[in-house]
N, C-alpha and C positions, 0 to 999 in steps of 0.2 A: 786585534790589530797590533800589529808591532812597530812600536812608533818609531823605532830606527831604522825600519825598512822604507824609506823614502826615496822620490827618484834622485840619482845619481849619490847617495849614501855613500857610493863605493868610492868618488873621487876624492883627490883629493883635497885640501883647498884650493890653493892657486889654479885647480880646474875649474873649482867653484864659480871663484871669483870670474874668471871668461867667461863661464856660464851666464852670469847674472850683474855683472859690471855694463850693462850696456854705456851708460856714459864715457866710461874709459873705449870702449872697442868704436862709439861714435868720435873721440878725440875734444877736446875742450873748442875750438873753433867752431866745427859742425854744431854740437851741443848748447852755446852759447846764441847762434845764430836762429837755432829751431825753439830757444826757449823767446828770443826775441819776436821773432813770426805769432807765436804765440798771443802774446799781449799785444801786436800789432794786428793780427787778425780779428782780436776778438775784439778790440778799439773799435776798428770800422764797420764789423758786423750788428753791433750793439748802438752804434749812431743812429739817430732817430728813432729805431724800433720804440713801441707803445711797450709799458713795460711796469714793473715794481722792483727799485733797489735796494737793497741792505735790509732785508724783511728779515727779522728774527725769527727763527724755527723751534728754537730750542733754550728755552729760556734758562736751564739749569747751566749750561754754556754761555749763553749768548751770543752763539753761532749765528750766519744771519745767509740769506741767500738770495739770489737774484730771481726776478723772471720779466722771461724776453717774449716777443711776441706775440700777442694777445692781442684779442678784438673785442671790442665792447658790444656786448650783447650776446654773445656765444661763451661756449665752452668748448676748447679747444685741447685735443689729446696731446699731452705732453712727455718729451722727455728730458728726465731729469740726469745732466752729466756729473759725474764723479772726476773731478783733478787727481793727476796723480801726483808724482816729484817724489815717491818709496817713502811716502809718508810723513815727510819735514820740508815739505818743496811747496811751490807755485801755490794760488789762488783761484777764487772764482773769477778777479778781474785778467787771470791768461788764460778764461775756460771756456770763453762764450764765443769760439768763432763758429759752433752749426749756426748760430741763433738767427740768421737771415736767410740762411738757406732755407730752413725748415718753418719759419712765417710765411716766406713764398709757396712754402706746399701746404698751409693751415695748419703747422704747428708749433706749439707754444716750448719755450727751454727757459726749464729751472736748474741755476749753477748753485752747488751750495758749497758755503767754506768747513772746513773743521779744525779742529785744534789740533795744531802739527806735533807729532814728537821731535824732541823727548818729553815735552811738554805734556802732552797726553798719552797714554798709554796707549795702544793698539784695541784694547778692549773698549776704550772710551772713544772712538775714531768712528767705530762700527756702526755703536749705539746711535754718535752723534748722527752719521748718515742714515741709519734706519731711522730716527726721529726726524730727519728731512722729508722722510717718505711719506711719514705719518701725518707730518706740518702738509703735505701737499694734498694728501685723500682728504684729511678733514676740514683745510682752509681753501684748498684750491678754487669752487665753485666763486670766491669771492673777489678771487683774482682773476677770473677767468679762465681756468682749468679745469677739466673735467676725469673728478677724480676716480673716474670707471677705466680711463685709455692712459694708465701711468706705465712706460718702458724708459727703463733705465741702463745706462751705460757708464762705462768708463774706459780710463786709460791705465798701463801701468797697476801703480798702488789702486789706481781708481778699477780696475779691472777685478782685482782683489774683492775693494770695498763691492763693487756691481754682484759679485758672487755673493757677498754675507747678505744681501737684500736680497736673492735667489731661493737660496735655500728656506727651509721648514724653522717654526720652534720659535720664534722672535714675534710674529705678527698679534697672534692673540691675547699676550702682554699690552700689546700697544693698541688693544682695540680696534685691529684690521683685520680685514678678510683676509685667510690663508692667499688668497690670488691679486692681492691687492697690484704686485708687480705683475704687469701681464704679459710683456715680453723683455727681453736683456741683451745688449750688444755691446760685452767687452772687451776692448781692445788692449793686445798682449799684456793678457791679467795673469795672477799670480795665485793659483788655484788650493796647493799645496804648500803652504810657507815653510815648514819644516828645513827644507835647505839650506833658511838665510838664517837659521842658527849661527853657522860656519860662516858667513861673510859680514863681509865690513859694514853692513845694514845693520846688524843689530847692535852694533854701538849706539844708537839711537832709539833700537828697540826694546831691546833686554827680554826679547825672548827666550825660554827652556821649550825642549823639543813640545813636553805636553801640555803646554802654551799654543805654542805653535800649531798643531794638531785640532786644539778645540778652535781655532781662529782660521783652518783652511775648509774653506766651502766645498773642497774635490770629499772632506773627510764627515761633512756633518748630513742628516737625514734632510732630506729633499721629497715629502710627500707627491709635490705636486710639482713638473718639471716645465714650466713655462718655454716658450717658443724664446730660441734664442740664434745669437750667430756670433761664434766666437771669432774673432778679427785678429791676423798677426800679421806682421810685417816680412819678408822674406826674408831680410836680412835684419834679422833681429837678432838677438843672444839664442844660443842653443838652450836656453834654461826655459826662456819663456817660447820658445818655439814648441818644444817637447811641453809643456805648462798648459798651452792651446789644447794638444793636438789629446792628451788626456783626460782635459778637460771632458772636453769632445766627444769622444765615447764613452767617459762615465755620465754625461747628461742623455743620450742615447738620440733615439730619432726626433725629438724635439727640437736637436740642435742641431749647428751648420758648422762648419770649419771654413774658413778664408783665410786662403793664404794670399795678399796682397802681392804681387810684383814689385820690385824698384822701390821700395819703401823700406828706410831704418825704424828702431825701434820708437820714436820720436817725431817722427815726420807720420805715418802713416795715418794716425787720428785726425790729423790738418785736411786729407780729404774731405772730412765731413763739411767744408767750407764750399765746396763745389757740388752743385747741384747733380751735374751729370757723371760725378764718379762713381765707383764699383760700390764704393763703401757707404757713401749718399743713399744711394740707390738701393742697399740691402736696408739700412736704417727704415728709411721710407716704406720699403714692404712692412717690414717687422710694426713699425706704427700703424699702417691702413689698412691690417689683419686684425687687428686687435677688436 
């Protein structure tokens, strides 16, 4: 593999950066407005729901995570969302607006937080959320989750993080079944990081290309390619459009490509808030195949 042979390699930066600036090409109004929805969505989604806050997962961190909707005396298939904000942004409390959607359809949502950079390495981010997963198969049962029907998602950075819980090579360290993940729905993820070498994201991140490389899930072994549906917004950055769409046929017929309508890079995950949207709707398959 030639690690400087990556997409868009050839641009130059200032291409880059369009490519993968989506906050800049959404404008600070918009972007300020949709991170607001956020933490107002997930306010009123998370009202009353039956539930467990600030659960610690990860004691070497003391990372801690949420879970939403749960019934007492069942075990309910869950999925567990990944925040994004490119890895130094937002929380579990702007990340729980599916969380009443999907108790209305029987199922349970665990938000986890992680240690933002620069503060954490990218390498330590990973871990942390793979050890969410781990916190979920082997405590779940006691919270109400059944750790046979775990599908995992994200957004953004969370799209990223959803890929490093995909792939092969992590689970058997952690005493999980190679298929512990059994289905994945990330929304314009970030497959191949190598790019944001060159951008204004690795000031926070300090990554080198063969950094970069062992930390993109398009680049690492994938024994086993669970059922997934990769989700982008139309008018998202060409980075993460093209990010999807590679994605996508290097997971091969296991996966889906959706390409959303009328939705920015920012807004598009907020459908999961509505029961009868496209993106609702596919989530819900990917959980009741499981």
């Amino acid at each position: 593999m030639d690690l400087h042979d990556w997409p868009g390699h050839g641009l130059t930066d200032a291409e880059l950066d369009v490519a993968y600036n989506v906050r800049g090409k959404a404008g600070e109004e918009l972007f300020g407005h949709h991170m607001r929805r956020y933490r107002a969505l997930s306010d009123e989604a998370v009202e009353g729901l039956p539930g467990h806050r600030g659960v610690v997962y990860d004691e070497t961190s003391g990372e801690a995570l949420d879970v939403w909707g749960v019934e007492a005396g069942s075990l309910r298939p869950v999925f567990v969302f990944v925040h994004g904000g490119y890895w130094r942004a937002l929380s579990r409390a702007d990340s729980a607006f599916m969380a009443r959607m999907l108790h209305g359809n029987g199922v349970a949502t665990v938000v986890p937080d992680y240690t933002l950079a620069p503060a954490a390495t990218l390498e330590e981010i990973v871990r942390q959320v793979r050890a969410s997963v781990a916190w979920v198969h082997r405590h779940g049962p006691g919270h109400g989750l059944d750790p046979g029907r775990i599908v995992v998602g994200g957004s953004s950075a969370g799209g990223h993080l959803t890929g490093m819980t995909m792939v092969g090579g992590w689970q058997e360290e952690l005493g999980l079944p190679a298929d512990v993940v059994k289905a994945a729905m990330p929304f314009s993820g970030l497959f191949d990081i190598r790019p944001l070498v060159r951008v204004y994201v690795n000031d926070w991140l300090g990554l080198d290309v063969g950094r970069a490389a062992r930390l993109s899930p398009e680049l690492l072994p994938a024994p086993r390619r669970c059922p997934a549906v990769f989700a982008v917004a139309a008018d998202d950055g060409d980075g993460f459009l093209e990010q999807s769409r590679r994605f996508q046929r290097h997971w091969g017929p296991a996966a889906e490509l959706m390409v959303v309508p009328e939705r920015d890079h920012f807004d598009v995950v907020l459908d999961l808030a509505d029961a009868t949207s496209a993106v609702s709707r596919a989530l819900l398959g990917l959980i009741r195949a499981v």
